[in-house]
N, C-alpha and C positions, 0 to 999 in steps of 0.2 A: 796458726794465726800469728800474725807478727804485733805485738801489745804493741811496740813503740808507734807505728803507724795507725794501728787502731783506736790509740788513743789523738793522737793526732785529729782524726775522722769524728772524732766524738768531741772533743772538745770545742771543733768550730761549730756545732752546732744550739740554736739556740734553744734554753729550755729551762727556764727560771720555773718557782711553782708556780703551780696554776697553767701555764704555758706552755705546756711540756710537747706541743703538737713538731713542732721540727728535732728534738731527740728522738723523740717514738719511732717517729718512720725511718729514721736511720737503722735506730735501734730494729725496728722489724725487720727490715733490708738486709742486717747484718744479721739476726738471727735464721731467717727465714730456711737455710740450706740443710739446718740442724734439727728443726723442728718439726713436729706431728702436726701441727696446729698453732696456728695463733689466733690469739682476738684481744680487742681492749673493752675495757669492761667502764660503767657510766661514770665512773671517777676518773678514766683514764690512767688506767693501769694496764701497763703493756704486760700480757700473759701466753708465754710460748711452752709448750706441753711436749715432753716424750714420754712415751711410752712401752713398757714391754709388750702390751698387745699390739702395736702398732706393724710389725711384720708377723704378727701370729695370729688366725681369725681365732685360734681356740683359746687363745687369752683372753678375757675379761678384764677390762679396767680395776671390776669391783677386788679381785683377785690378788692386788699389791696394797700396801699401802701408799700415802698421798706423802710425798715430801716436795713443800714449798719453799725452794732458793726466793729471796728477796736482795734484790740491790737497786738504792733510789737513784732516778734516771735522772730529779729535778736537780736546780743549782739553787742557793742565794742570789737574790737581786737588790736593784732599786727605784721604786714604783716611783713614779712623779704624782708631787701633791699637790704643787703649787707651781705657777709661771709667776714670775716678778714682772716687771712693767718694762725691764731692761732686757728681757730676753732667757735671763736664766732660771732654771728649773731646780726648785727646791725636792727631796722628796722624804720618804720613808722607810725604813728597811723592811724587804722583803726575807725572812728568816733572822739570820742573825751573821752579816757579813763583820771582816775585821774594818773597822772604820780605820785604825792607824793605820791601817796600809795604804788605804783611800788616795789618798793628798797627789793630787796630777795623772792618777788613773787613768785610762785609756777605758772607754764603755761603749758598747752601741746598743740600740733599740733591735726590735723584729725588724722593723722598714729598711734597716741600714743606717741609719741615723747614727754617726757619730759623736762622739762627746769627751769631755775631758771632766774630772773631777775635782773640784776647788774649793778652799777653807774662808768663812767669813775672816776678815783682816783681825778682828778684835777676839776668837776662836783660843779660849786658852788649852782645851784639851777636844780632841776626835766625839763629835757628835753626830747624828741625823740634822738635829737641827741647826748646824752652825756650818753646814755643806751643800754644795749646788752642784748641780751640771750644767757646765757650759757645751751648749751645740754650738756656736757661731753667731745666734741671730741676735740682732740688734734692737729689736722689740718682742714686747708678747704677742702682738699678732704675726709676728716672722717665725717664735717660733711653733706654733700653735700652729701654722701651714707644714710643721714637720712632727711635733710630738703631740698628745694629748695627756692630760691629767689620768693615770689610771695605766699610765705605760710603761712597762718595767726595761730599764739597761742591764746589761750584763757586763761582767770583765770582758775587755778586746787583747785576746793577747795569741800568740796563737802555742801550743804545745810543744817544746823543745827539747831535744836530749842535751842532757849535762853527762856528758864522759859516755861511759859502756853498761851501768846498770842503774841510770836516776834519769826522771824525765822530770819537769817544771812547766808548770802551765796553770792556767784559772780551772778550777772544776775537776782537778782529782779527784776531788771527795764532791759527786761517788762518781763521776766516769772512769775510775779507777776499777771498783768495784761493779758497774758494767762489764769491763772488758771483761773481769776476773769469771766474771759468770758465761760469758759470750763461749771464755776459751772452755770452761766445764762444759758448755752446751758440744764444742767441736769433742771435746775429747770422749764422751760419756760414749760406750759404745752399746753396756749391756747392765740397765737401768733396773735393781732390782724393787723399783719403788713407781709409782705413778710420780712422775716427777714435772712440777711445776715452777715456772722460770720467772720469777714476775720482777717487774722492771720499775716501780712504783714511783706514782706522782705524788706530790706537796708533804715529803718527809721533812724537808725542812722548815717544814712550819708548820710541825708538830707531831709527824707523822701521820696523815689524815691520809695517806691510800691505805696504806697498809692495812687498815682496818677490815674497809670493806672488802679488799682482797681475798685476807685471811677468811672470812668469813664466808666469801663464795667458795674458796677452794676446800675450807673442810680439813684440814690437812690431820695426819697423827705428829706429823715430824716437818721441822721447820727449822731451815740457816740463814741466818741474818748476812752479807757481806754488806760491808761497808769501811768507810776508814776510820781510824784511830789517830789519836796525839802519838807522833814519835817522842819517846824521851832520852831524845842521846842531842840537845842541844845545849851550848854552854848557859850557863846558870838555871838549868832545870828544877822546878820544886817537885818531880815526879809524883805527878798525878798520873802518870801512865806508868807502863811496863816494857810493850813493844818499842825497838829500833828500826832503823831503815837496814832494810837488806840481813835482818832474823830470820826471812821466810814468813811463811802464814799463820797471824797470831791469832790463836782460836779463844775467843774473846771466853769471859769467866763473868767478868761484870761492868758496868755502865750506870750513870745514875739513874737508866730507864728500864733497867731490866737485871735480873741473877739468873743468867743461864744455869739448866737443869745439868749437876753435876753430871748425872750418866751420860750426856751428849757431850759433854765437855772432853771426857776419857771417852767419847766413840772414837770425837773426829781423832782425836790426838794418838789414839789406837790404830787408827787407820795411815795416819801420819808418817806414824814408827815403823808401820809395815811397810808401806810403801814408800820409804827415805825421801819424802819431803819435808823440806826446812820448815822447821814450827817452832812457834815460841807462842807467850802466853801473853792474854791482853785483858788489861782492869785497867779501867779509868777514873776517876772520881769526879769529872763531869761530860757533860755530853749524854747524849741516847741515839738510838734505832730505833727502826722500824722492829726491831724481836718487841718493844716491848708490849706491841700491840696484837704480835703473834703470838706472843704466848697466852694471853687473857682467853682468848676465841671458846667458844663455850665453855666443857667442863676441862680446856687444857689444853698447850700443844707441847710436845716436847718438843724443847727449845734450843740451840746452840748459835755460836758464831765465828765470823772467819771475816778477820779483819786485817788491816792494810795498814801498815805505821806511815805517816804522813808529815812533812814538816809543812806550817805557816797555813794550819788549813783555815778555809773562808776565806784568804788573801787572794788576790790577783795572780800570786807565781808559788802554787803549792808545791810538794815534790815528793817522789814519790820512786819507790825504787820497781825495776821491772823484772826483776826476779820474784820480788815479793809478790809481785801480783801472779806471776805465772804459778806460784805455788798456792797461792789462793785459788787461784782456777783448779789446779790437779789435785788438790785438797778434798774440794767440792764434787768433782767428777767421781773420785774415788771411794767418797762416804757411799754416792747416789749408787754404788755400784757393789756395795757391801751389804749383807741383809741382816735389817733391823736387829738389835742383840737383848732388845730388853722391849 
């Protein structure tokens, strides 16, 4: 798989939460070559399965354990709440975007509908409500022939390499952690787990796939990928741990979850053995989707394999591509290690 182009491929596609219908089929399109099986389940959660019974009739599913890869497929947006009488479109945040980056933003709708992002004149600090999107039109019935109340924009930008191992785009986090999982789906040859790939919708606002996910699939064992705060920017108050270009930070904890010690020393075990770059990730805010994996009945064992990111929720995240490639063979490698505890 080539990450820089793949992500490319993903990042133009749209898929705010709730919305997530043009990632998915990308997403399925690109998984489909890899996979036993796919299906999306009534929350829209994209779910691609391999398996070890899958070239063997005398295997049984029941026969391995279940281990459920999670990486959310949805982005941050921003929903229109209001049209003014002048044409532009006041709204509300869908998740939790950087508003300082906001200020002349580049955004489009599903329909194509472009737009730019603008500050009330009297706006002394970055709010929802002190920001509009201009589309062009000159009244509210102009633009109301192009947008509705209830319709979410996204960043317009498209995904670019900066040098030989950083790409910069809207939507690293997590088309990031996509790719990261896309490429464990291509590498994974000999699965010693019933292995479930799921692709989850409306993480970012609150983790609401994950949920019903976990709880169809059942799983004993479950890795979160997603992205992390790099902290190698100048005047850092280190709330994180991970850098850009450490390799794959197998995350410890988040304010939404304390991954289970012994997953913690699997993945980082398997890391060792097979010389992928690793380093360790604790953030003191932020969450995943683990933390809704781990609850799921009486328990899942829990870990994670996260992506150090700079400006994430901004319009030009970034994101190193080694880091993700080790995130991928990270993942591939646990799937293909048998359970130790």
């Amino acid at each position: 798989m080539d990450i820089t182009e793949t992500l490319k491929t993903l990042s133009a596609c749209y898929g705010p939460s709730g919305c997530e219908t043009g990632i998915r089929e990308k997403i399925a399109e690109l998984a489909a070559p890899y996979a036993d099986r796919i299906y999306t389940d009534v929350m829209g959660n994209l779910i691609a399965v391999k398996s070890p019974s899958a070239k063997d009739d005398s295997i049984a599913p029941a026969d391995f354990p279940r281990l459920m890869f999670a990486a959310h497929m949805d982005s941050v947006g921003l929903m229109v709440t209001y049209i003014e009488e002048s044409g532009l479109l006041r709204f509300g945040a869908v998740g939790v975007p950087d508003l300082a980056s906001l200020k002349a933003a580049a955004v489009r709708f599903e329909n194509g509908t472009s737009g730019t992002v603008g500050w009330d004149a009297d706006a002394k600090e970055p709010s929802a409500d002190s920001m509009f999107i201009d589309i062009g039109a000159k009244s509210r019935k102009e633009a109301e022939e192009r947008v509705r109340c209830g319709d979410i924009a996204v960043y317009d930008a498209p995904a670019r390499a900066l040098g030989r191992d950083r790409i910069a785009g809207p939507y690293m986090d997590n088309r990031a952690g996509v790719a990261a999982q896309l490429l464990a789906m291509e590498l994974l040859k000999a699965p010693k787990y019933e292995c479930f790939f799921v692709f989850t919708a409306q993480e970012e606002v609150g983790h609401r796939g994950a949920k019903p996910a976990v709880f169809g699939i059942d799983p004993q064992y479950a890795v979160v990928c997603d992205t992390t705060y790099s902290d190698d920017i100048p005047g850092s108050k280190h709330v994180g741990t991970a850098v850009l270009g450490g390799g794959a930070a197998v995350k410890v904890m988040d304010k939404s979850v304390i991954c289970h010690p012994e997953m913690v020393s699997a993945l980082k075990a398997v890391a060792g053995k097979k010389k992928i770059p690793c380093q360790t990730d604790i953030i003191q805010k932020g969450g995943t989707d683990g933390s809704d994996m781990r609850k799921n009945a009486s328990g899942v064992w829990t870990g994670g394999v996260s992506i150090a990111t700079r400006c994430i929720h901004s319009p030009q995240e970034v994101c190193s591509i080694s880091d993700i490639e080790a995130a991928g063979r990270l993942m591939a490698a646990f799937a293909e290690t048998k359970p130790g505890f």
